[in-house]
BAMITI-811037 format. One record per residue: x, y, z of N, C-alpha, C, CB in turn; residue number from 1. Coordinates in nm, 4 decimals. Glycine has a CB too. Example, Ala and Ser with C-alpha at 12.3 -4.5 7.8 and 13.67 -1.06 7.14 Angstrom:
// BAMITI-811037
DRENGU,1.3190,-0.5690,0.7800,1.2300,-0.4500,0.7800,1.3200,-0.3300,0.7800,1.1308,-0.4473,0.9046,1 .
DRENGU,1.2850,-0.2250,0.7080,1.3670,-0.1060,0.7140,1.2900,0.0030,0.7870,1.4084,-0.0598,0.5725,2 .
This chain:
// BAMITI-811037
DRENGU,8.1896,-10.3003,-2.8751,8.1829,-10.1641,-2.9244,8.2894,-10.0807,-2.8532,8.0411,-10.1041,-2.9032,1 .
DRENGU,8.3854,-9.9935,-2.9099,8.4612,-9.8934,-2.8574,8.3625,-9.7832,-2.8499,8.5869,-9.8625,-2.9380,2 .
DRENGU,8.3837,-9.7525,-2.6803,8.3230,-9.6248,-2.6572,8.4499,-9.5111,-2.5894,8.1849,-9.6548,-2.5460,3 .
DRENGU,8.5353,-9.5659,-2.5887,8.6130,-9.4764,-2.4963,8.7803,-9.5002,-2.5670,8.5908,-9.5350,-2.3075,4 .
DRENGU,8.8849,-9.4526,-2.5548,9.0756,-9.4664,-2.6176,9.1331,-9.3435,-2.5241,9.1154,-9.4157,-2.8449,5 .
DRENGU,9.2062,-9.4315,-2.4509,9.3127,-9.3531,-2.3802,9.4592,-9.4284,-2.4405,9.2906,-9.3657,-2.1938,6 .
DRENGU,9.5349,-9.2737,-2.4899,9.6413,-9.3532,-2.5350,9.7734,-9.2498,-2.5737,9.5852,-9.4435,-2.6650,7 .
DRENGU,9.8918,-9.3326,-2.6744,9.9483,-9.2362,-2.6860,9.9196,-9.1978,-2.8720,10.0979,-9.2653,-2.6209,8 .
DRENGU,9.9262,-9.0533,-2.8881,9.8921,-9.0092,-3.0000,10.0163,-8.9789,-3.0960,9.8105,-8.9004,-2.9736,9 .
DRENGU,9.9891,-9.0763,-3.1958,10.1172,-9.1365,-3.2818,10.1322,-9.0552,-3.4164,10.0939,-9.3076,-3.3238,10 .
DRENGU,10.0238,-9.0010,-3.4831,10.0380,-8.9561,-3.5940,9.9155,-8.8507,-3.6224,10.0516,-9.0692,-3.6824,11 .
DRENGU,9.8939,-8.7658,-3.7085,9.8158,-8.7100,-3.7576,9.8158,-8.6757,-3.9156,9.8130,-8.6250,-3.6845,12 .
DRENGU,9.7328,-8.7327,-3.9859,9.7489,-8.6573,-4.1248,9.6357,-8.5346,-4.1867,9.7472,-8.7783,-4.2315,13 .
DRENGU,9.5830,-8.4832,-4.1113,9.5243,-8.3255,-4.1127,9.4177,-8.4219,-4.0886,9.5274,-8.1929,-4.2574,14 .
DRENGU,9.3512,-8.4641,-4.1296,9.2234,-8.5453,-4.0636,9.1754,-8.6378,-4.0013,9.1707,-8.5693,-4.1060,15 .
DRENGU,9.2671,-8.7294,-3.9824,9.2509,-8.8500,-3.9154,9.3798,-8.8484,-3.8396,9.2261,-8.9770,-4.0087,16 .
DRENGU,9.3539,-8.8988,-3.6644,9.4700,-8.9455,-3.5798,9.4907,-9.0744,-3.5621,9.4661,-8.9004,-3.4597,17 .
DRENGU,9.6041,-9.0840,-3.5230,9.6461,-9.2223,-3.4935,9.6741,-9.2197,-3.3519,9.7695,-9.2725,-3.5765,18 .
DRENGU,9.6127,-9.3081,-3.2687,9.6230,-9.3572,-3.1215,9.6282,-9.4547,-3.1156,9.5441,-9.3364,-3.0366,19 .
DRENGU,9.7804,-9.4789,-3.0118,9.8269,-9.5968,-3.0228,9.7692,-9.6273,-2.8206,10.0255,-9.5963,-3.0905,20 .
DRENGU,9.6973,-9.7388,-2.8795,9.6440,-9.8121,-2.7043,9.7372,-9.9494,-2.6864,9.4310,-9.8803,-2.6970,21 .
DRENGU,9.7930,-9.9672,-2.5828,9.8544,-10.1069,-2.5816,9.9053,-10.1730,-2.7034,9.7621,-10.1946,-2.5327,22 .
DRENGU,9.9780,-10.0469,-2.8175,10.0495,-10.1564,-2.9235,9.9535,-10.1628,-3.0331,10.0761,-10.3201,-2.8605,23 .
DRENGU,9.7991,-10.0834,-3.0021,9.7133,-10.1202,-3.1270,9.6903,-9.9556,-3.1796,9.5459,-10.2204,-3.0824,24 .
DRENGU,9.6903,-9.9558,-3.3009,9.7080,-9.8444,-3.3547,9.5306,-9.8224,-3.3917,9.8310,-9.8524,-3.4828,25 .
DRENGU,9.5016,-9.7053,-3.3342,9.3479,-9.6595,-3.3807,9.3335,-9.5535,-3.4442,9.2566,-9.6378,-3.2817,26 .
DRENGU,9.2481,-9.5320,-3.6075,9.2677,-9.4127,-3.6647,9.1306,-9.3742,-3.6237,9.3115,-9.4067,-3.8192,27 .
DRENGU,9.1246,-9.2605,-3.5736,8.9757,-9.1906,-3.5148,8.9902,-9.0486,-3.5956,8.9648,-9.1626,-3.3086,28 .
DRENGU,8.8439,-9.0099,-3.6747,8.8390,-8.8978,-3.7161,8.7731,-8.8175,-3.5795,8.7632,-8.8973,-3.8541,29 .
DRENGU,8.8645,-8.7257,-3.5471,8.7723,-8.5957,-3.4089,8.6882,-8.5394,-3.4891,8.8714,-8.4416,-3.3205,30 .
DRENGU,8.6403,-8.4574,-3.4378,8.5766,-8.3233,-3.4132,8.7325,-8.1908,-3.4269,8.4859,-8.3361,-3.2209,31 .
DRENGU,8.6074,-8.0667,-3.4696,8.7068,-8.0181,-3.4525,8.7606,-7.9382,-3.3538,8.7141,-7.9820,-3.5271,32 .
DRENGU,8.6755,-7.9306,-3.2775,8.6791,-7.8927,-3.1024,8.8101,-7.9693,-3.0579,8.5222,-7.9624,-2.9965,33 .
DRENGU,8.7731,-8.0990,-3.0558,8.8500,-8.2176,-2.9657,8.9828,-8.2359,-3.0703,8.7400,-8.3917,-2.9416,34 .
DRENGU,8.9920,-8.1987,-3.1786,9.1231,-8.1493,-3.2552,9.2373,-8.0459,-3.2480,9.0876,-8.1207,-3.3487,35 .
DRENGU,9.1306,-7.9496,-3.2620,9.1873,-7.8109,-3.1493,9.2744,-7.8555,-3.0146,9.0343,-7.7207,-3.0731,36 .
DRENGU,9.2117,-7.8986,-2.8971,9.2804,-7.9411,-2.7786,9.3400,-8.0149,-2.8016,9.2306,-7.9756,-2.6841,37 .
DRENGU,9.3896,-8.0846,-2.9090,9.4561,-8.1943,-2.8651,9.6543,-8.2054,-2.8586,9.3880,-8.2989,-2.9661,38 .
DRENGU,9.7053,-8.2282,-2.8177,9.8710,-8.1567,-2.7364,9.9041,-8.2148,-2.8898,9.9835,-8.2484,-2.5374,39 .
DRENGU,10.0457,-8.1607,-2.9582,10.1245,-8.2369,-3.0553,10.1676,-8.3941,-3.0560,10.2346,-8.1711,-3.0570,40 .
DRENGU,10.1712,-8.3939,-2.9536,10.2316,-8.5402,-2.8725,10.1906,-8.5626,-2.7282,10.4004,-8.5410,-2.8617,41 .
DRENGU,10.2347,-8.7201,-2.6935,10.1698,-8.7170,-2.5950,10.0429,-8.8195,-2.5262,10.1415,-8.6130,-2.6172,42 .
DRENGU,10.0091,-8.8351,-2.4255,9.8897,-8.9360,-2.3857,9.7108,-8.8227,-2.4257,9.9213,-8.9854,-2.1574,43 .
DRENGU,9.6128,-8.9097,-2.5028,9.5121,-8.8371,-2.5084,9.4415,-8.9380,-2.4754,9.4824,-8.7631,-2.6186,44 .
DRENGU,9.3045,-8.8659,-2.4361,9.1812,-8.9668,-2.4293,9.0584,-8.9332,-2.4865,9.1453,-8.9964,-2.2981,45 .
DRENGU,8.9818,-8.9702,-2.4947,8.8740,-8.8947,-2.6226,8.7532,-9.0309,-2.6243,8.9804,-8.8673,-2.8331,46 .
DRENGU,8.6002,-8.9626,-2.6185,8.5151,-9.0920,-2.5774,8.5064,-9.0812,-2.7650,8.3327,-9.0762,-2.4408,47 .
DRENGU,8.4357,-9.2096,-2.7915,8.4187,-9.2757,-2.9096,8.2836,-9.2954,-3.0084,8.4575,-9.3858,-2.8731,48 .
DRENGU,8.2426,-9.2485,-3.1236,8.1309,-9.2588,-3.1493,8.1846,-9.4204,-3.2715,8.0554,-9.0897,-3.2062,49 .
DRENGU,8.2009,-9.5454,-3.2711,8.2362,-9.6171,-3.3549,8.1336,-9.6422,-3.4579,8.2810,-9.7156,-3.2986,50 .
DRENGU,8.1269,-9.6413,-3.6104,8.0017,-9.6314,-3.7116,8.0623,-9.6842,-3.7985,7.9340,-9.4980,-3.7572,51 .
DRENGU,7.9586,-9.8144,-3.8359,8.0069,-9.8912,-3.9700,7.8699,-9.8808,-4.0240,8.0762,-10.0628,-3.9586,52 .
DRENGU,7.8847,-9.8963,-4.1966,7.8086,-9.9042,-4.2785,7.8396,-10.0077,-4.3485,7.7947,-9.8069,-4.3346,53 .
DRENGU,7.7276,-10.1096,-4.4228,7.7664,-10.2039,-4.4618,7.8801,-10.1580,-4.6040,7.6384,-10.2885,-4.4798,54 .
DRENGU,7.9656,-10.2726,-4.6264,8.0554,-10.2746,-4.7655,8.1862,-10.1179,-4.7408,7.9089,-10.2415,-4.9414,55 .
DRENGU,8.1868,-10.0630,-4.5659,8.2373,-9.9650,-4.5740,8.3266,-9.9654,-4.4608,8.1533,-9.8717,-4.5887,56 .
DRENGU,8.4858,-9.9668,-4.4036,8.5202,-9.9768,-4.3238,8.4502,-9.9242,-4.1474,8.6123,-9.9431,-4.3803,57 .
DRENGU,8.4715,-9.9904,-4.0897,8.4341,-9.8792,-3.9131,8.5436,-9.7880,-3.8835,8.4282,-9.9845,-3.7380,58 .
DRENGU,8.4520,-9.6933,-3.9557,8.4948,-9.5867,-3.8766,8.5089,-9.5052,-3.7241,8.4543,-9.5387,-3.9256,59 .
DRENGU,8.5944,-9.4859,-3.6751,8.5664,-9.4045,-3.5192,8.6096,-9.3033,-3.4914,8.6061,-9.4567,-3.4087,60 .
DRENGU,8.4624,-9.2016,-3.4741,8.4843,-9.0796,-3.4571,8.5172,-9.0528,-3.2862,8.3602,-9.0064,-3.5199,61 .
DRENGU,8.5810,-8.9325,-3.2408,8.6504,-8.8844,-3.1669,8.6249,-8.7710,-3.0975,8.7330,-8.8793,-3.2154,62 .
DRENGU,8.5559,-8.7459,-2.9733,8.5252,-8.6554,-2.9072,8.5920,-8.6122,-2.7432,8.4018,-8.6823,-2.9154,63 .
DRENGU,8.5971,-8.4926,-2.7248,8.7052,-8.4978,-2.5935,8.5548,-8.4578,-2.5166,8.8808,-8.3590,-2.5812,64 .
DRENGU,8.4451,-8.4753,-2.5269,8.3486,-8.4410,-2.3875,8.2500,-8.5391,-2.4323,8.2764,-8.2633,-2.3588,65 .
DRENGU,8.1824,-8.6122,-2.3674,8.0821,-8.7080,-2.3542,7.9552,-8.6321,-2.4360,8.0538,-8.7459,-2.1873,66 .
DRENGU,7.9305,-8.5111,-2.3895,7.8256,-8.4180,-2.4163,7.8317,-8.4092,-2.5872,7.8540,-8.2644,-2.3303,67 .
DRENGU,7.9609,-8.3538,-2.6545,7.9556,-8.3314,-2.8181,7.9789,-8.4552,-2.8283,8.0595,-8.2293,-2.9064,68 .
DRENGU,7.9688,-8.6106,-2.8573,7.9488,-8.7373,-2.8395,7.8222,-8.7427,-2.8890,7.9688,-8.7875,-2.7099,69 .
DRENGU,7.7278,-8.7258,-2.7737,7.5697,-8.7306,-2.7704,7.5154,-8.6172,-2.8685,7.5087,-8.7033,-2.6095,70 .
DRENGU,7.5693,-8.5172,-2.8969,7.5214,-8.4252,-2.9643,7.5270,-8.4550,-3.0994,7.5753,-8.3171,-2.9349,71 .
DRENGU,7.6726,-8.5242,-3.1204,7.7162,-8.5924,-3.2961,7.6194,-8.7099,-3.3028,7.9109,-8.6686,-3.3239,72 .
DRENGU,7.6051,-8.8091,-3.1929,7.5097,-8.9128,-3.2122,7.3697,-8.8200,-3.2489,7.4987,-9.0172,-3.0672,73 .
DRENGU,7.3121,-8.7243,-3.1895,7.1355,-8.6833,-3.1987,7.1824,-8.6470,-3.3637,7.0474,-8.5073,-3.0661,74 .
DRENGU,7.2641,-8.5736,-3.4204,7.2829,-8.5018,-3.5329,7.2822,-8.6105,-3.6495,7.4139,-8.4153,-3.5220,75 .
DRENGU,7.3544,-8.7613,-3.6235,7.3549,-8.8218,-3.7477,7.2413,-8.9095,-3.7423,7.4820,-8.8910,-3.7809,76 .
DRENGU,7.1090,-8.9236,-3.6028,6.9951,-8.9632,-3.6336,6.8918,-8.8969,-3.7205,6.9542,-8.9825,-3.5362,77 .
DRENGU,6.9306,-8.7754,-3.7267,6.8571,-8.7186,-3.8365,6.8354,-8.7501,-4.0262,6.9101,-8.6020,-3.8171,78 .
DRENGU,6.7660,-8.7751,-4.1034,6.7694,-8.7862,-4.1739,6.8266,-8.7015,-4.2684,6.6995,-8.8167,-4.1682,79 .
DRENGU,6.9517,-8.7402,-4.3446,7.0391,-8.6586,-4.4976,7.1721,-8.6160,-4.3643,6.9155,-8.4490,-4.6151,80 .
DRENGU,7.1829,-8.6603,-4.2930,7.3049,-8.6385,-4.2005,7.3771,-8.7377,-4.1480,7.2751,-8.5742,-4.0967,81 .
DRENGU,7.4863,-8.7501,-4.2253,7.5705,-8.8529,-4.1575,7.7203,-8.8352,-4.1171,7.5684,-8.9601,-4.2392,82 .
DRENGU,7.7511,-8.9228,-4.0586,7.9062,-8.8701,-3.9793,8.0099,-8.7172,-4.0798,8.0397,-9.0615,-3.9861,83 .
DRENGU,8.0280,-8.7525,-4.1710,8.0769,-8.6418,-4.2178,8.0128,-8.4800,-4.2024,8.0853,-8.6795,-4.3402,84 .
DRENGU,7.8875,-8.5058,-4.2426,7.8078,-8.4001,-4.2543,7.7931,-8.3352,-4.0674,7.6509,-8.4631,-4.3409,85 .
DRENGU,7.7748,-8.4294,-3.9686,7.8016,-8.3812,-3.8421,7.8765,-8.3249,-3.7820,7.8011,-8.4302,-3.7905,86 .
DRENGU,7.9998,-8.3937,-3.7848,8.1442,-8.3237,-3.7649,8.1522,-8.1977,-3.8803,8.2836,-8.4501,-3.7938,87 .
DRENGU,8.1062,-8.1486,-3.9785,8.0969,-8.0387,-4.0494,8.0424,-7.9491,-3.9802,8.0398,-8.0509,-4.1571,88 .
DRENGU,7.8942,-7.9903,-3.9066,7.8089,-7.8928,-3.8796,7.8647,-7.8301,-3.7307,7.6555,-7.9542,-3.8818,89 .
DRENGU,7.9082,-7.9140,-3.6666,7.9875,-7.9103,-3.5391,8.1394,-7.8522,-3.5308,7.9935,-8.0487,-3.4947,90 .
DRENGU,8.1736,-7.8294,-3.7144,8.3065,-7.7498,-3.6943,8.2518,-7.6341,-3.7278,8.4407,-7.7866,-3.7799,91 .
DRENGU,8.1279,-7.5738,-3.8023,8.0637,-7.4423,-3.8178,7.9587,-7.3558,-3.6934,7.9809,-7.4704,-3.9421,92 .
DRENGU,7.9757,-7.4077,-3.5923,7.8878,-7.3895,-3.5090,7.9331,-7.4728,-3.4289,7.7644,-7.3971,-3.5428,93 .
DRENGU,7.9776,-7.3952,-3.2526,7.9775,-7.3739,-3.1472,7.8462,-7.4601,-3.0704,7.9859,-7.2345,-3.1451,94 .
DRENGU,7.8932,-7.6024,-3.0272,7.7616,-7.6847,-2.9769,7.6657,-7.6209,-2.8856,7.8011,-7.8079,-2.9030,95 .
DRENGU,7.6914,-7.5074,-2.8373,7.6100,-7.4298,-2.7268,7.5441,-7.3751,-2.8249,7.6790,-7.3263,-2.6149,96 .
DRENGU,7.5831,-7.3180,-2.9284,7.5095,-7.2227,-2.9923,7.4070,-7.2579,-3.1030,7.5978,-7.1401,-3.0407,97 .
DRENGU,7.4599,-7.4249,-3.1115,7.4018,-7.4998,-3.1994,7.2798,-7.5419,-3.1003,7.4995,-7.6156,-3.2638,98 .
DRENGU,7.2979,-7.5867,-2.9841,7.1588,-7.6408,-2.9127,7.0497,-7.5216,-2.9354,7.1812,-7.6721,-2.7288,99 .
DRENGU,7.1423,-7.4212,-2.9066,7.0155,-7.2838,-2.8924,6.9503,-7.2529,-3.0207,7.0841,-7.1223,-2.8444,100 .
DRENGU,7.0153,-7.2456,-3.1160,6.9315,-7.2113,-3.2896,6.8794,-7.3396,-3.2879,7.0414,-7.1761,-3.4622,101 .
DRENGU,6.9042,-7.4479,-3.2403,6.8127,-7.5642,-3.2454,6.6542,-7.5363,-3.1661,6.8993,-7.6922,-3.1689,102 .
DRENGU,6.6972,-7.5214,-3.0617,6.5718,-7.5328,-3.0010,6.4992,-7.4024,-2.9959,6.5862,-7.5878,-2.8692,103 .
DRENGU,6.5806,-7.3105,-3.0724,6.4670,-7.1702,-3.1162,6.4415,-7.1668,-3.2343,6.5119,-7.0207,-3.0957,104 .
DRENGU,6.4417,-7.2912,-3.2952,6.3836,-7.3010,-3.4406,6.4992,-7.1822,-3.5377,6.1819,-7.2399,-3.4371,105 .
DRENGU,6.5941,-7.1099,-3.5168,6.6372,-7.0215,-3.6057,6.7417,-7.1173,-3.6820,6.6941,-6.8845,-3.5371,106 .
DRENGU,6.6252,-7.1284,-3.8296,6.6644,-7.2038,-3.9313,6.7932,-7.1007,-4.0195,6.5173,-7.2461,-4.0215,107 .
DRENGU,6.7492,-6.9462,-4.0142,6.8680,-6.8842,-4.0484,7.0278,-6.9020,-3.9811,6.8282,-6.7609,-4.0340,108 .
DRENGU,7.0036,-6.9246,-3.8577,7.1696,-6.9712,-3.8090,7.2171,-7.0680,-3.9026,7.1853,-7.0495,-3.6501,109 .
DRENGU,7.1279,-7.1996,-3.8924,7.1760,-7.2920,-3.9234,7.1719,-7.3274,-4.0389,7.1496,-7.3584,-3.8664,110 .
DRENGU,7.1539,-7.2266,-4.1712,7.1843,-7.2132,-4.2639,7.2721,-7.1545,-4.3418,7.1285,-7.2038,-4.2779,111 .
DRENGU,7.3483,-7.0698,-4.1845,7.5006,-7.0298,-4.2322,7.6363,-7.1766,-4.1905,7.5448,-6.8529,-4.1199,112 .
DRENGU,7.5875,-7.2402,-4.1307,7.6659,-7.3408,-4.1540,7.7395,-7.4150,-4.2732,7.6110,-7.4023,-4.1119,113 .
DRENGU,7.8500,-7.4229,-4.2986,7.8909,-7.4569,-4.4720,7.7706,-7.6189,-4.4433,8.1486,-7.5035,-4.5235,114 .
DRENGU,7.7622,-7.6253,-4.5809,7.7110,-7.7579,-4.6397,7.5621,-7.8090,-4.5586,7.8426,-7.8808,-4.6172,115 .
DRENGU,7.4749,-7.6799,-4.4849,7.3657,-7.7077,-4.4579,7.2787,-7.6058,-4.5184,7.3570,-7.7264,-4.3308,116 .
DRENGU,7.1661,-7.6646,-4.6111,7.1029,-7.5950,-4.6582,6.9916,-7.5715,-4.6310,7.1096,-7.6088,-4.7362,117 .
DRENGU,6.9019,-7.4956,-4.7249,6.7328,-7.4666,-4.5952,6.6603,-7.5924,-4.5532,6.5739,-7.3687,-4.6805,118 .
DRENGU,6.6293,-7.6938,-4.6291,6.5790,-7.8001,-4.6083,6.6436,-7.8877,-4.5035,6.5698,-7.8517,-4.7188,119 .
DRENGU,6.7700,-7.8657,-4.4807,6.8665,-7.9439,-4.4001,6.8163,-7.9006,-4.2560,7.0344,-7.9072,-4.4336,120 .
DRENGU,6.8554,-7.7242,-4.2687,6.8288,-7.6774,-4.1673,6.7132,-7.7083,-4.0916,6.8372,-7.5776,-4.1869,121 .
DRENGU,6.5956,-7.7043,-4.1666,6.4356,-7.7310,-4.1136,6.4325,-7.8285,-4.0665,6.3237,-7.7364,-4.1994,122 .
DRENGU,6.5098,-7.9161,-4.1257,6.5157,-8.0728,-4.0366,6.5457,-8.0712,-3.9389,6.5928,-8.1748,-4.0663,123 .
DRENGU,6.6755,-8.0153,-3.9093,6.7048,-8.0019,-3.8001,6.6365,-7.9466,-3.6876,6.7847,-7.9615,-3.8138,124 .
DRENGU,6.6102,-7.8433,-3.7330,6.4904,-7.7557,-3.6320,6.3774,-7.8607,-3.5707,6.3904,-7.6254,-3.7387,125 .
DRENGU,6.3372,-7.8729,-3.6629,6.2174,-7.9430,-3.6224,6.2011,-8.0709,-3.5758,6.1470,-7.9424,-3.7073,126 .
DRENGU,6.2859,-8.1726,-3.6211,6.3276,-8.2899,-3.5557,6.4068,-8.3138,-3.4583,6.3657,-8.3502,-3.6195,127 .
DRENGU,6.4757,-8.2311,-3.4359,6.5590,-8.2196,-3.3259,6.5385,-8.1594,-3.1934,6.6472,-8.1681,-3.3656,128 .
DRENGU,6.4344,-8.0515,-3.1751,6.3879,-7.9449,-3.1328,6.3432,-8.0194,-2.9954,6.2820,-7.8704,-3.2310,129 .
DRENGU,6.2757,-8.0752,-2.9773,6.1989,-8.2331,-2.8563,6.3422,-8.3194,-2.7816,6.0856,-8.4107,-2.9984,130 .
DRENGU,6.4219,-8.2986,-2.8568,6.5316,-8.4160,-2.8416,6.6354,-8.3168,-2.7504,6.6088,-8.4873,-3.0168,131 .
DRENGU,6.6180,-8.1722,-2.8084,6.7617,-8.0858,-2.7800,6.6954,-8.0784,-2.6245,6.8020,-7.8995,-2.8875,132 .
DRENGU,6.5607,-8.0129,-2.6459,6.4902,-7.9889,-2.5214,6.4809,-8.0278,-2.3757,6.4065,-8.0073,-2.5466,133 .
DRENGU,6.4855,-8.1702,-2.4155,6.4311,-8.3142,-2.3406,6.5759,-8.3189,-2.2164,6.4240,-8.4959,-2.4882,134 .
């Protein structure tokens, strides 16, 4: 399993980077936090969430703090949320601010998020709420 790429950063095509480690080229979709920071060029490092689905390439998503890592992992254990939909919710909302409407149940925050709706939101709230806490 890739959990971790330190390397040099070879390409970008608005959504996906290319990091080149020892000669091997890795396309990792970030976050958009860890997108933001990241230099034009240059050596980056970024820990790794790697996710395959059957009949569907592995994908590897891209985080510059261990912490939004664990936060994208709690987010796509939820049910109707998966890697896309995480990195969405995590480019509409500030992970600090996301733990806190999490664990204060305010389903209205997290229904201004693009592409989360009330039912989404409640999920979140409520399934997550023990987990954000903990």
């Amino acid at each position: 399993m890739i959990a971790f790429l330190r390397g040099d950063l070879i390409g970008d095509d608005g959504e996906a980077i290319i990091v080149d480690v020892g000669g091997v080229g890795y396309q990792v979709l970030p976050s958009a936090a860890t997108k933001g920071a990241l230099p034009g060029s240059g050596q980056v490092q970024m820990h790794i969430h790697a996710h395959f689905v059957t009949d569907e390439p592995l994908r590897l998503y891209g985080f510059s703090t261990s912490a939004e890592k664990g936060l994208f992992q709690t987010l796509i254990g939820v049910q109707g949320v998966g890697p896309r939909v995480a990195l969405a919710i995590l480019a509409g909302i500030e992970a600090e601010e996301l733990v806190r409407a999490i664990a204060t149940g305010d389903v209205g925050r997290l229904k201004q998020v693009k592409g989360v709706g009330g039912k989404l939101a409640e999920r979140l709230a409520l399934e997550l709420r023990e987990k954000i806490l903990a």
